[in-house]
ZADO-1210 file (C-alpha; in nm, 4 decimals, padded with zeros to 6 digits):
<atoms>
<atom x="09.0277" y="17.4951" z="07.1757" code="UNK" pos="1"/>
<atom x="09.3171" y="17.3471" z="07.3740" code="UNK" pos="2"/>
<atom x="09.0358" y="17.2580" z="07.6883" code="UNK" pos="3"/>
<atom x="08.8389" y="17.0978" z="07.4384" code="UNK" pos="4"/>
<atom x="09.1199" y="16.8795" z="07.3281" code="UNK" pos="5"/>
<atom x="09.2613" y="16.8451" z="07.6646" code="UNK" pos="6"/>
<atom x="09.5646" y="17.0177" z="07.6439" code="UNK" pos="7"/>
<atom x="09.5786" y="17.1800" z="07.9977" code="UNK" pos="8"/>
<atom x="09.9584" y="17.2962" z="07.9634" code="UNK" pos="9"/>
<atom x="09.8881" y="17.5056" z="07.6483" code="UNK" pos="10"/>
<atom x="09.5346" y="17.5757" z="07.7461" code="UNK" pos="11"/>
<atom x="09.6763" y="17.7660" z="08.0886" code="UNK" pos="12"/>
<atom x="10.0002" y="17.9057" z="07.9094" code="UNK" pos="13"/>
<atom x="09.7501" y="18.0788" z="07.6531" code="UNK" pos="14"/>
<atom x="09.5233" y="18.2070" z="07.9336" code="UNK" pos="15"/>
<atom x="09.8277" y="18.3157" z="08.1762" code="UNK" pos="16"/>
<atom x="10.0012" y="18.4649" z="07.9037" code="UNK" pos="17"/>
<atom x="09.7125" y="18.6436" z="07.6287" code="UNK" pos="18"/>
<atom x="09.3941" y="18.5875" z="07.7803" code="UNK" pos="19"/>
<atom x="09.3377" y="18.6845" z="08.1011" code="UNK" pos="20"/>
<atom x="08.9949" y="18.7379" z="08.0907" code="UNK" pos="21"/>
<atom x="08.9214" y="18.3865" z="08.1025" code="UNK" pos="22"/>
<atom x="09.2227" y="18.2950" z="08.3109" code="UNK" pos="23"/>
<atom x="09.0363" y="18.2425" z="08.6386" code="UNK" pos="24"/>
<atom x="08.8000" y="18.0642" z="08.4406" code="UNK" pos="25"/>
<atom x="09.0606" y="17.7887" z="08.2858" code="UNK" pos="26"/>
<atom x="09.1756" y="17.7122" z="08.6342" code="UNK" pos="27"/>
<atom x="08.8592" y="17.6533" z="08.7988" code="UNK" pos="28"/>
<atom x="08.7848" y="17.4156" z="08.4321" code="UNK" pos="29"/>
<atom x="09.1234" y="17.2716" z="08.5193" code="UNK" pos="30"/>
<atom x="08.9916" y="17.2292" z="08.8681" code="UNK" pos="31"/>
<atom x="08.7004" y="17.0241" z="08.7785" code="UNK" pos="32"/>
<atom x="08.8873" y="16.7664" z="08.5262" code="UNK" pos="33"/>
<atom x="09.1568" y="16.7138" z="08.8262" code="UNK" pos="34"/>
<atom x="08.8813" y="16.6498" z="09.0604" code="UNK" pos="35"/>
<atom x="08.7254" y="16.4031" z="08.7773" code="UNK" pos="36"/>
<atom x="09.0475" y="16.2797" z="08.7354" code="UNK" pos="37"/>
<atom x="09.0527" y="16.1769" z="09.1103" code="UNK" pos="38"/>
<atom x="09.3547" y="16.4460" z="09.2212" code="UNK" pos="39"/>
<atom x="09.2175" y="16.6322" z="09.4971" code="UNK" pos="40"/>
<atom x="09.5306" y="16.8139" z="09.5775" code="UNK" pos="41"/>
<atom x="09.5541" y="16.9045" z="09.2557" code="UNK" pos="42"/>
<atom x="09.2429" y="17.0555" z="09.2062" code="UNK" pos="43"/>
<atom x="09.2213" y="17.2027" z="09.5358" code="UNK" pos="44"/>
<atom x="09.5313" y="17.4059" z="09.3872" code="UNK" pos="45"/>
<atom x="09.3605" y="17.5226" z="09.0808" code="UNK" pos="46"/>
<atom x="09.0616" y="17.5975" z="09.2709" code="UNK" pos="47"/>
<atom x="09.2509" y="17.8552" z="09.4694" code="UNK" pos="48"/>
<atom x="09.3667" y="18.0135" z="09.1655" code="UNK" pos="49"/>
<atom x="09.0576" y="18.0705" z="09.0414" code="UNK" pos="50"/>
<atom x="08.9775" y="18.2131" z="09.3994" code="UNK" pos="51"/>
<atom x="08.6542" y="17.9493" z="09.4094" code="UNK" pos="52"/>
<atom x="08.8353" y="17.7400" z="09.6840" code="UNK" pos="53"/>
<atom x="08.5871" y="17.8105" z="09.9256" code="UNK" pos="54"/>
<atom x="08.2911" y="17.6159" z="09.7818" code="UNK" pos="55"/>
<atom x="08.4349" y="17.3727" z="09.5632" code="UNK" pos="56"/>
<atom x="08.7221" y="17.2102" z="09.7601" code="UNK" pos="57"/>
<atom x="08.5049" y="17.1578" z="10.0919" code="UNK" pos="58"/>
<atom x="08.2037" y="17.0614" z="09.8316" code="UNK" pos="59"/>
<atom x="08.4965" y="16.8271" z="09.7296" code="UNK" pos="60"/>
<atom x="08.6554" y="16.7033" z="10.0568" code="UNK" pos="61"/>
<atom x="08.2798" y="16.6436" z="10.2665" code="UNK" pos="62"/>
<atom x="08.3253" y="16.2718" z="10.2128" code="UNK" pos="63"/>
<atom x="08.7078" y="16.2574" z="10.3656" code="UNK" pos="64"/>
<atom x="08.6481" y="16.4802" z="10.6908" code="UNK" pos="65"/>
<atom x="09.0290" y="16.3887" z="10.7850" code="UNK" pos="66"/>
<atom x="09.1672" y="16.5272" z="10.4242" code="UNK" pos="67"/>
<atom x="08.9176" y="16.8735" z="10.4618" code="UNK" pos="68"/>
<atom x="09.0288" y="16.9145" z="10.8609" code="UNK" pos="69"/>
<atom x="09.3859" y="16.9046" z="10.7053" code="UNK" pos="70"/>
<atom x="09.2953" y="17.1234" z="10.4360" code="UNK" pos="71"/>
<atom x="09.1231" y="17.3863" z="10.6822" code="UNK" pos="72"/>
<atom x="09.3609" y="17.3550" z="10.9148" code="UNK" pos="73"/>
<atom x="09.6712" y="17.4545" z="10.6236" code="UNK" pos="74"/>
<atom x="09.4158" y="17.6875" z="10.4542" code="UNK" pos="75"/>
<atom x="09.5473" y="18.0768" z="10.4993" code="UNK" pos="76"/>
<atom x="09.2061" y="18.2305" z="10.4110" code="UNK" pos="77"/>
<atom x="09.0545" y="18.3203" z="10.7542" code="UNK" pos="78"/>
</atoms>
């Protein structure tokens, strides 16, 4: 209900705190309105906490090469 009506701060406060079967699933929804938003960073963030970081964000970052060498290059995940 709160994605729907994009309320992000009460959709994620629900999921962290009584529904964390779909938690992984709100960030990586999260992720996507970010990214549609135009807030890479942002969504690259939510992407990793929905542990889908490793398609979406270089799936995001293909057109900037200099933004997804920076991003590799920080990234922790070998």
């Amino acid at each position: 209900m709160y994605q729907a009506s994009d309320q992000w701060d009460k959709a994620l406060a629900t999921a962290e705190r009584g529904d964390r079967i779909h938690l992984r699933t709100t960030y990586h929804n999260y992720a996507g309105v970010l990214e549609a938003r135009g807030d890479p960073s942002g969504a690259a963030h939510m992407y990793q906490r929905a542990d889908t970081h490793r398609h979406h964000v270089p799936r995001m970052l293909i057109n900037d090469p200099p933004a997804l060498q920076q991003y590799i290059l920080n990234s922790k995940d070998p």
